[in-house]
N, C-alpha and C positions, 0 to 999 in steps of 0.2 A: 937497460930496458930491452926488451925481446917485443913488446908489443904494445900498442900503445892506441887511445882512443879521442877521436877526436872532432870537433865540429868547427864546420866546412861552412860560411857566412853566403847568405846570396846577395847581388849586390846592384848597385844600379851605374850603367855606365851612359856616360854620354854627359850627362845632367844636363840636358839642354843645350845648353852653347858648347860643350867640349868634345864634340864628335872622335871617338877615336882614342883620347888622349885624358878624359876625366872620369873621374867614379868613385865610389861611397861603399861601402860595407854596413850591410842591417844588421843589427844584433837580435834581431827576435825570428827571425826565418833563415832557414839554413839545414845541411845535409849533415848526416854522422857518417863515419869511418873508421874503421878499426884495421888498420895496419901492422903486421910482425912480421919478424925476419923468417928466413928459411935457410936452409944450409945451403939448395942446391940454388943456381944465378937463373935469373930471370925474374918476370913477378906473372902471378897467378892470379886472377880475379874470382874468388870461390862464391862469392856471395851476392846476387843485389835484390836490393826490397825497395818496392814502393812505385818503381817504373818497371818497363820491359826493355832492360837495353842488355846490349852486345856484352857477354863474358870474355869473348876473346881479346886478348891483352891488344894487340894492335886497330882493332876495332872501338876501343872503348879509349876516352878522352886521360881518363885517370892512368891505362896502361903504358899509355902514349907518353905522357907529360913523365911517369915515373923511369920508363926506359931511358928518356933522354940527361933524367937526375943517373941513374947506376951507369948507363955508358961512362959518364962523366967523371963517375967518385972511383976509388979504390977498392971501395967493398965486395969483398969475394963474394958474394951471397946474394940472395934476392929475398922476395917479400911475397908475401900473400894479404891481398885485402879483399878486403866485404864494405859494401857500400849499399845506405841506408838514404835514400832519394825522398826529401820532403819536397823538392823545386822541379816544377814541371820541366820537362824539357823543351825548349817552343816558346818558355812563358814569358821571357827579357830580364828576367832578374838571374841570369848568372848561374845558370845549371851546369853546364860545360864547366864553367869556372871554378865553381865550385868542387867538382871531382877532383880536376886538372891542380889547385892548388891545394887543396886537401892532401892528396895523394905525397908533394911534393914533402910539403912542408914536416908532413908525417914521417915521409920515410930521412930525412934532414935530420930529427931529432932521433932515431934510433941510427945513425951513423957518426952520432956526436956531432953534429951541426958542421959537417964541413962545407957549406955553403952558404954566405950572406943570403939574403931577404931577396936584394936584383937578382943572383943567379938564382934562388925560386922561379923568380919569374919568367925568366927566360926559358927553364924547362916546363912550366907551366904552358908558356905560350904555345909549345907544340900541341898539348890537346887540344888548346882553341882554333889554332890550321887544323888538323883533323874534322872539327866541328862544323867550322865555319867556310875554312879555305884560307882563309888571312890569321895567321899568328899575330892575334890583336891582346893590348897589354890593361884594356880600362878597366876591365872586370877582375883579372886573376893579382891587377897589382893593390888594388884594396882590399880584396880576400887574402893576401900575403903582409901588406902594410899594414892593416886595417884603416879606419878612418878615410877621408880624401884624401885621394893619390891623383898627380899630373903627371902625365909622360910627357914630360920635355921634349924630348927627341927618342927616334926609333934604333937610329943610326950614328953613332951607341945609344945603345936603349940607359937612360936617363929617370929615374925615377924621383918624383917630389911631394913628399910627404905633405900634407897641406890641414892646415888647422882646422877643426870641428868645433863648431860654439855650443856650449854646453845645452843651450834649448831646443837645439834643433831635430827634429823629428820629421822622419820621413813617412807617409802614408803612399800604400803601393795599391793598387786594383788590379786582379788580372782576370779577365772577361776570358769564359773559357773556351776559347781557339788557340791554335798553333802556328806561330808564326818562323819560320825556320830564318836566322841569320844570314847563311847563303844566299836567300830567297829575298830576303829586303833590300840586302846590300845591291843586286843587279841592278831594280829601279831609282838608286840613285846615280843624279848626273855625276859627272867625272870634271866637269868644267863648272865654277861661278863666277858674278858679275864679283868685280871689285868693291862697288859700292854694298853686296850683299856683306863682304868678306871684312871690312872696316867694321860695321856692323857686330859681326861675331867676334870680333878678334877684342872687339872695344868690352861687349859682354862676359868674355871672359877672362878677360882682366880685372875687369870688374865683381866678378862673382869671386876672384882667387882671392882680391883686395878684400873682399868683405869677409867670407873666411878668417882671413888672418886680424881685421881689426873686428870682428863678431859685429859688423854694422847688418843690422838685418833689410834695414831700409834696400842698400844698396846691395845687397843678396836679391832682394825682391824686384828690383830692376833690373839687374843681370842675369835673371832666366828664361831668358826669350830665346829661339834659335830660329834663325832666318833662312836655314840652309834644308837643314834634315826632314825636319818637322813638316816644311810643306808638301812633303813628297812625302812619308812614310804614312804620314796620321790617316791617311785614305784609306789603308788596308785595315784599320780598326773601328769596330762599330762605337759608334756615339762620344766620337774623342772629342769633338768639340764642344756636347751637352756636359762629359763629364771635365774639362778642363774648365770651362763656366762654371760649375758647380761646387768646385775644388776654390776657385779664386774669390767667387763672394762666399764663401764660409769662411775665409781668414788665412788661405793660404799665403806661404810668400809667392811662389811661383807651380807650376806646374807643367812636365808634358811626357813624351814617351821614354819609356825605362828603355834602355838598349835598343834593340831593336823591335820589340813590341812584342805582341799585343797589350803588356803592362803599363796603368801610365800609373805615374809617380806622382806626389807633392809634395815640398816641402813648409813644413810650416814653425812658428816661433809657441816651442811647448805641446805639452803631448796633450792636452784638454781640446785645443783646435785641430791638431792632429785627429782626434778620432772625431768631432764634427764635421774635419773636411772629409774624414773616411766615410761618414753614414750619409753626406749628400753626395758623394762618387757612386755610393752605393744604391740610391735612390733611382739614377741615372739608368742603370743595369735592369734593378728590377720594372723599370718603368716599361724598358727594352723587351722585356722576357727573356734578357741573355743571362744563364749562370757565370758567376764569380768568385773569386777569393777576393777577401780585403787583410792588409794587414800595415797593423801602426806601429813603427820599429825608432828607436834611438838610434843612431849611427855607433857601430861595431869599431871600438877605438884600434882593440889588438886584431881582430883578424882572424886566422884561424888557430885555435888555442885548443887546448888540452881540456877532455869532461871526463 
């Protein structure tokens, strides 16, 4: 193959109690890419639609993530990609991510795959440092894995596939402001109380346990976060009318996608899925604030070939 086309999943990290370390891949929202080799080494960024972001290769998250794949491999040659941005930049579902393992994963398969799925991710994680400042693994390792993925550990970076229950559907809102990464992460503390941390650590075990035995119950119990949540959701308008409005419609749980401004819900079936989407929605317009809404199946493979 010489060139090859491909779509890029947005994703949501955190899911509540896994700050840092948990996240999901949507199958219905997401970026395209069209990547092919070159004779001469380096990679070119010729094209992007849909945002106004940086061409130049070390300025842009996709150039980043892909230099740190070709330092790495054998291949004499380099790539030229064009990149097709449906996921706002700013919005918490994984825009960064999305280029950054796009890009990877693309140029992987026009090299004959000489890279597992982990080291994807590990060249991925450099465009999320460029992005963010922290080479963080929640978003780029579901866009690579697809489905839920855990980072076990950073140090070696550890990867854990983690079970999807076939009902489960996510509904995302993203209320349109711009929340930069960099910019959320400063206002959180560096230190928590022990009893906060029992707390989290008990939820998401709890959320992994339910996962794997598709107990929804206890999905719906374990999406609470006692850490992130009460510090981030300030910066977003009407998080708490629209997290209300998400849980008596029949969500299982609800709260902010990544870093925000997007919050998430998860619910059992895509028919409460889009009732909890049109009373999120309610919320916004009530607001006067513009919105996206979108109800998505969890993205089993990730980023795959169109």
């Amino acid at each position: 193959m010489k060139e090859i086309k491909v779509f890029c999943p947005a994703t949501i990290a955190n899911v509540s109690c896994g700050f840092d370390v948990l996240g999901l891949a949507l199958e219905s929202v997401g970026d395209e890419m069209l990547v092919r080799k070159k004779e001469t080494p380096g990679i070119k960024i010729t094209k992007i639609e849909g945002q106004d972001l940086p061409l130049e290769t070390n300025k842009n998250v996709a150039g980043v993530a892909g230099l740190a794949l070709l330092n790495a491999s054998n291949y004499k040659g380099g790539f030229e990609i064009e990149i097709f941005k449906n996921i706002k930049p700013g919005s918490g579902i994984g825009s960064s991510a999305a280029s950054s393992a796009g890009a990877v994963w693309a140029m992987n398969e026009l090299i004959d795959k000489q890279f597992s799925k982990l080291e994807l991710v590990q060249f991925a994680m450099q465009g999320e440092k460029l992005a963010s400042n922290v080479a963080h693994a929640d978003n780029v390792a579901p866009a690579i894995f697809g489905g839920f993925t855990l980072v076990r550990s950073y140090e070696p970076l550890d990867i854990v596939p983690v079970n999807t229950p076939n009902q489960l559907y996510a509904t995302v809102i993203h209320p349109q402001i711009e929340i930069k990464t960099s910019d959320s992460r400063k206002i959180l503390k560096t230190n928590i109380s022990l009893e906060k941390g029992i707390k989290q650590w008990g939820n998401l075990g709890g959320l992994i346990a339910g996962l794997f035995t598709e107990d929804y119950e206890l999905i719906s119990r374990s999406l609470e976060d006692h850490i992130i949540e009460p510090v981030r959701s300030i910066l977003i308008p009407g998080f708490d009318a629209v997290k209300a409005s998400a849980i008596s419609a029949g969500a299982l749980g609800c709260g902010i996608s990544g870093s925000g401004p997007s919050i998430f819900a998860l619910s059992k079936g895509q028919e409460t899925a889009q009732i909890v989407a049109q009373t999120m929605s309610k919320v916004y317009e009530e607001i006067g604030l513009d919105f996206d809404v979108h109800v998505s199946k969890i993205c089993s493979k990730g980023v795959k070939l169109i």
